[in-house]
C-alpha positions in Angstrom: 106.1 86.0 95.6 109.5 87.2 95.8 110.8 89.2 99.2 113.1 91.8 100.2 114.7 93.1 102.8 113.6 96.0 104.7 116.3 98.5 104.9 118.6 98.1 107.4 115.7 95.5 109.7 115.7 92.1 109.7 112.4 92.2 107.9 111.2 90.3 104.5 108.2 92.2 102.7 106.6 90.9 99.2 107.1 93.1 96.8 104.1 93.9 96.2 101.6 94.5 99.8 98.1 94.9 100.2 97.3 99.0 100.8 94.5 98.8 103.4 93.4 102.4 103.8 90.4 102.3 101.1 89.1 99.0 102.8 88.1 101.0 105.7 85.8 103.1 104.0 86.4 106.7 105.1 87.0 108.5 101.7 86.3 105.8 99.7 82.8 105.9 99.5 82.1 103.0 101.9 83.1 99.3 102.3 82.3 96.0 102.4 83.5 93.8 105.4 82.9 90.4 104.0 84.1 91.0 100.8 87.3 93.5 102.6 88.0 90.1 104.6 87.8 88.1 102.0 90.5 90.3 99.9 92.8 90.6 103.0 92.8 86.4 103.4 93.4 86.1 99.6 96.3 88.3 99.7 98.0 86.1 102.1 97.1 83.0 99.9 98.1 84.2 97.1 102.0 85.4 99.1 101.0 89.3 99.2 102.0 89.2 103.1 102.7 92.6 103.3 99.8 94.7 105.1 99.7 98.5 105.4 96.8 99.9 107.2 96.9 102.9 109.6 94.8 103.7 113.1 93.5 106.9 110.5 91.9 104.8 107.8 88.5 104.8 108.5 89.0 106.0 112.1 89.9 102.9 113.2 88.0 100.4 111.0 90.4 99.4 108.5 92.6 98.2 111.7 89.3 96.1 112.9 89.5 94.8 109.6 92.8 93.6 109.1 92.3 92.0 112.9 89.8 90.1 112.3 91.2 88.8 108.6 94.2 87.4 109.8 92.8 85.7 113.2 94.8 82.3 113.0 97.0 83.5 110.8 99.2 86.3 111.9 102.7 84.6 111.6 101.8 84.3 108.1 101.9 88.2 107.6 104.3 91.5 107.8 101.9 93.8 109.7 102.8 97.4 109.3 100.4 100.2 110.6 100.9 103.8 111.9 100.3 106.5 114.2 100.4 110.3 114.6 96.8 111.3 113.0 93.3 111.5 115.2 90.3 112.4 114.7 89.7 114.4 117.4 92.3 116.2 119.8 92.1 118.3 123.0 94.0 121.2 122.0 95.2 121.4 118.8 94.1 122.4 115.2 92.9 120.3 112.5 95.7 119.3 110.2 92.8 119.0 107.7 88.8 118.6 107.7 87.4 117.0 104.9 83.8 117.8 102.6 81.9 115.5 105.5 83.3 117.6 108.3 85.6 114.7 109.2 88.3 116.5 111.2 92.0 114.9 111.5 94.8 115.5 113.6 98.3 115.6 113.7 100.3 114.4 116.9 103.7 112.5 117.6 104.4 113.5 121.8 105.4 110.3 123.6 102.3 109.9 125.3 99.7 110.1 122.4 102.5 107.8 120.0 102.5 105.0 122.9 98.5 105.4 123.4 97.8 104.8 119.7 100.3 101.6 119.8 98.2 99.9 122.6 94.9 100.7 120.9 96.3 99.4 117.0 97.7 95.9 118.9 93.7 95.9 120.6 92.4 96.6 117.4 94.7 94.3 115.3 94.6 91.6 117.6 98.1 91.2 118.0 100.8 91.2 120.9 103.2 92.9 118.3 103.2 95.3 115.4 105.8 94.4 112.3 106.2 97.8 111.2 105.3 101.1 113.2 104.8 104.3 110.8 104.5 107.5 111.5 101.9 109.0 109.5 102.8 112.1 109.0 105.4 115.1 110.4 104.8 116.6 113.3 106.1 120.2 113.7 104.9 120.8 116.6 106.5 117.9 118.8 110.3 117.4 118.5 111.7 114.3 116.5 113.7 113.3 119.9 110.7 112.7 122.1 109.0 111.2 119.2 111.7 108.4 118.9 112.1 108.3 122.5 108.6 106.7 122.4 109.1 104.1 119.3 112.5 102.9 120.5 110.6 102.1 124.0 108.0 100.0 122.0 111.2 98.6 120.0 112.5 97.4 123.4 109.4 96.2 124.5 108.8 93.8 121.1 105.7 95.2 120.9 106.9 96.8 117.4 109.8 95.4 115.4 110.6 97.9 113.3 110.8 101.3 113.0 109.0 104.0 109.8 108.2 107.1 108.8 105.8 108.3 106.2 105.7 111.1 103.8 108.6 112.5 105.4 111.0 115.2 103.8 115.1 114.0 104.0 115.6 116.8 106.4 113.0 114.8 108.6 114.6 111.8 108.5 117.6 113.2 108.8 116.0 115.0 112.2 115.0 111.4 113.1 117.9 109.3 112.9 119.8 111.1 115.3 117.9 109.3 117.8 117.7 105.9 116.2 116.9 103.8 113.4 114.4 104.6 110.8 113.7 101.4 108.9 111.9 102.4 106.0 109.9 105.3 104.4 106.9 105.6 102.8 106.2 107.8 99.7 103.9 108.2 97.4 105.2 107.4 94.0 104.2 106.4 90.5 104.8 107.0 86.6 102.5 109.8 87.6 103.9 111.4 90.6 108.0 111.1 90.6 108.9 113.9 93.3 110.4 111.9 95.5 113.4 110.9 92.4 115.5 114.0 92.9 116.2 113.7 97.0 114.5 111.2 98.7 114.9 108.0 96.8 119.0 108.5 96.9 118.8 109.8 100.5 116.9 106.0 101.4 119.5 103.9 99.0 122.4 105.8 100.6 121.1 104.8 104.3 119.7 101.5 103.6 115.9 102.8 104.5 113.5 100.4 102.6 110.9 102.4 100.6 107.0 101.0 100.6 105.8 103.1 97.4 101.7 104.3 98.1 99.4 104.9 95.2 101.5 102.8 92.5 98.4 102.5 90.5 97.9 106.4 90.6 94.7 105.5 93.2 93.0 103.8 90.0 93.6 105.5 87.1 96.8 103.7 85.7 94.5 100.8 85.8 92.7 102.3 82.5 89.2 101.5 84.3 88.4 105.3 85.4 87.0 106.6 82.2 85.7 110.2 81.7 81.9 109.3 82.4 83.4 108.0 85.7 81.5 110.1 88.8 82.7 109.7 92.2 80.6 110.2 94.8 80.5 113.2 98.2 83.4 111.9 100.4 85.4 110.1 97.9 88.4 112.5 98.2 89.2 111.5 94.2 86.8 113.7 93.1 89.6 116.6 94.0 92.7 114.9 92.7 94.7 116.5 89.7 94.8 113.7 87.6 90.6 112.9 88.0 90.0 115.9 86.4 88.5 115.6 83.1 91.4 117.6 81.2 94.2 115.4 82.7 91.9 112.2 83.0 91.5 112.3 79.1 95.5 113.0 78.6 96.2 110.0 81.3 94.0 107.7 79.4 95.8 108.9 76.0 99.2 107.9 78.2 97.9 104.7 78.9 97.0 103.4 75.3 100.6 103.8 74.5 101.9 101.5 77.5 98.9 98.8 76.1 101.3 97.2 73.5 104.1 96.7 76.4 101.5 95.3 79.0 99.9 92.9 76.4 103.1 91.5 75.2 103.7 90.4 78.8 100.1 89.1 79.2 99.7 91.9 81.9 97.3 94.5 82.6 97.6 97.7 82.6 97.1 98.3 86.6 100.0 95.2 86.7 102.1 96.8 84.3 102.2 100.2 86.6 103.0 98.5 90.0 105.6 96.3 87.9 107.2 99.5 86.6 107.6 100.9 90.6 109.5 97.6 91.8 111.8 97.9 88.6 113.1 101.6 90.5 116.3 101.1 91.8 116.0 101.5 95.4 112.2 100.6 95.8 111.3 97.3 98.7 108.0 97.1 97.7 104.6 98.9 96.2 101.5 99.2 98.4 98.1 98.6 96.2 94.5 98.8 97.5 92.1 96.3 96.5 89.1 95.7 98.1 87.9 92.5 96.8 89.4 89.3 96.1 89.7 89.8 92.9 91.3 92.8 92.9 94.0 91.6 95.1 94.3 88.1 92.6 94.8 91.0 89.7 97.5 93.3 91.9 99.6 90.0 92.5 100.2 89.4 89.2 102.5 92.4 89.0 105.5 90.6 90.8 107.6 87.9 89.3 108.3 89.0 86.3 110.2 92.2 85.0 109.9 95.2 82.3 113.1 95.1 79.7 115.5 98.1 80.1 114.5 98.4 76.8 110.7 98.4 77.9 111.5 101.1 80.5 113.5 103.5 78.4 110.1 103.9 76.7 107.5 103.9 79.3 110.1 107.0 80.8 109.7 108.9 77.1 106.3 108.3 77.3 106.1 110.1 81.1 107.9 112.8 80.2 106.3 113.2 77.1 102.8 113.2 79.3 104.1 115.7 81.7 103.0 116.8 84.9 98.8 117.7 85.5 97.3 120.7 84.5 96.0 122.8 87.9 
């Protein structure tokens, strides 16, 4: 599968990497370890060697996971993780509690950003993390003792890399003043383009690599969420814009138009969307869950091969035609 660089690291990432945050369960309805391990291994078989997980997914799990997966096999793979969200915290508020009464989070001080890198390499099985994320912003703790914590596990090899995650440019920005940030992770898709106007050019103008989340749209670019489709308490899908049943019918209209263009390259539809996020100028590589073997067989088949400009003029007339989700 092809590679490229990370930003301004000394990193190689497939193009397409395995998002590990619905294998751990936690919003997701569940998971299956033998089948999760199964889909991890296959990833790196089949050159997907890119692996995004997070000490959040599943509280833990996911990390456990991934560890256990790629026993015997960790030079084989670019292991990315990230810190700054807990389930439970001492003094602070909830960033967000969700229908279970899962609470989570947010912190980036020095001391809880070097606790959580000890407890991922435990869980993870690993003397070193590729790629150290921070989850989300943290208001409350400035971005100079945050970094004052990852370049001390950047000296100490225990993390090779430096990221951020659902940052805003003025965040970086705030960042970088006290040392590299490597890459950034966004969420971004034919469906959701806000990060086009200011953070995509911000990243290509400082050579910071961008890992694209929810390339698939979390499912429904696949074409296999259909309007009968019920997701069950704690799958946090059941609140999304686009899984409503208004803008799930006009999303499933969108797709039958992009049908022709993945079946004249022998693709699917789920391949076709991930294909259409490496084709953005500016984009290292888009994140897809899977959480069987299968799936992950399916999500490789987006690389190595390439949409015409003439393909992608008309998949953009076709978003903008489609419009953003009703509230």
């Amino acid at each position: 599968m092809e590679k490229r660089k990370l930003g301004s690291s000394d990193i190689e990432v497939s193009v397409i990497g395995l998002g590990c945050w619905a294998i751990g369960g936690w919003m997701w309805g569940g998971t299956d370890d033998e089948k999760a391990i199964a889909a991890i291994r296959k990833a790196i078989d089949v050159g997907m060697v890119l692996l995004d997980t997070a000490a959040i997914y599943g509280f833990g799990y996911s990390e456990e996971i991934v560890g256990k997966a790629i026993e015997g096999r960790r030079d084989e793979v670019i292991l990315a993780t990230k810190c700054g969200l807990l389930c439970e915290h001492p003094t602070r508020q909830p960033r967000f509690v969700d229908e279970e009464g899962n609470k989570v989070y947010g912190d980036l001080t020095k001391e809880s950003v070097l606790r959580e890198a000890e407890e991922s390499l435990r869980r993870l099985k690993t003397d070193w993390i590729d790629l150290y994320q921070c989850h989300r912003p943290d208001d409350l703790t400035p971005a100079e003792e945050t970094m004052e914590a990852l370049n001390l596990l950047l000296e100490q090899g225990k993390i090779r890399a430096l990221a951020v995650s659902n940052f805003s440019v003025q965040q970086m920005e705030d960042f970088r003043r006290y040392g590299p940030v490597h890459s950034d992770q966004p969420r971004y898709s034919m469906l959701d383009r806000t990060i086009e106007p200011e953070i995509l050019p911000y990243c290509q103008k400082n050579d910071i690599g961008i890992l694209a989340y929810s390339p698939i749209e979390q499912g429904i670019l696949t074409g296999k969420v259909t309007l009968d489709r019920e997701f069950p308490f704690g799958d946090h899908r059941r609140h999304r814009p686009w899984f409503q049943k208004k803008n799930l019918k006009r999303a499933l209209d969108f797709l039958e138009k992009l049908k022709p263009i993945a079946e004249g390259h022998g693709k699917t539809l789920a391949q076709l969307a991930a294909n259409w996020v490496i084709c953005q100028e500016g984009l290292t590589s888009a994140l897809v869950g899977a959480r069987t073997p299968e799936q992950v067989v399916e999500n490789a088949g987006a690389a190595d091969w390439r949409l015409t400009e003439e393909e992608l003029k008309l998949i953009e007339q076709y978003v903008e035609e489609l419009g953003p989700p009703e509230e």
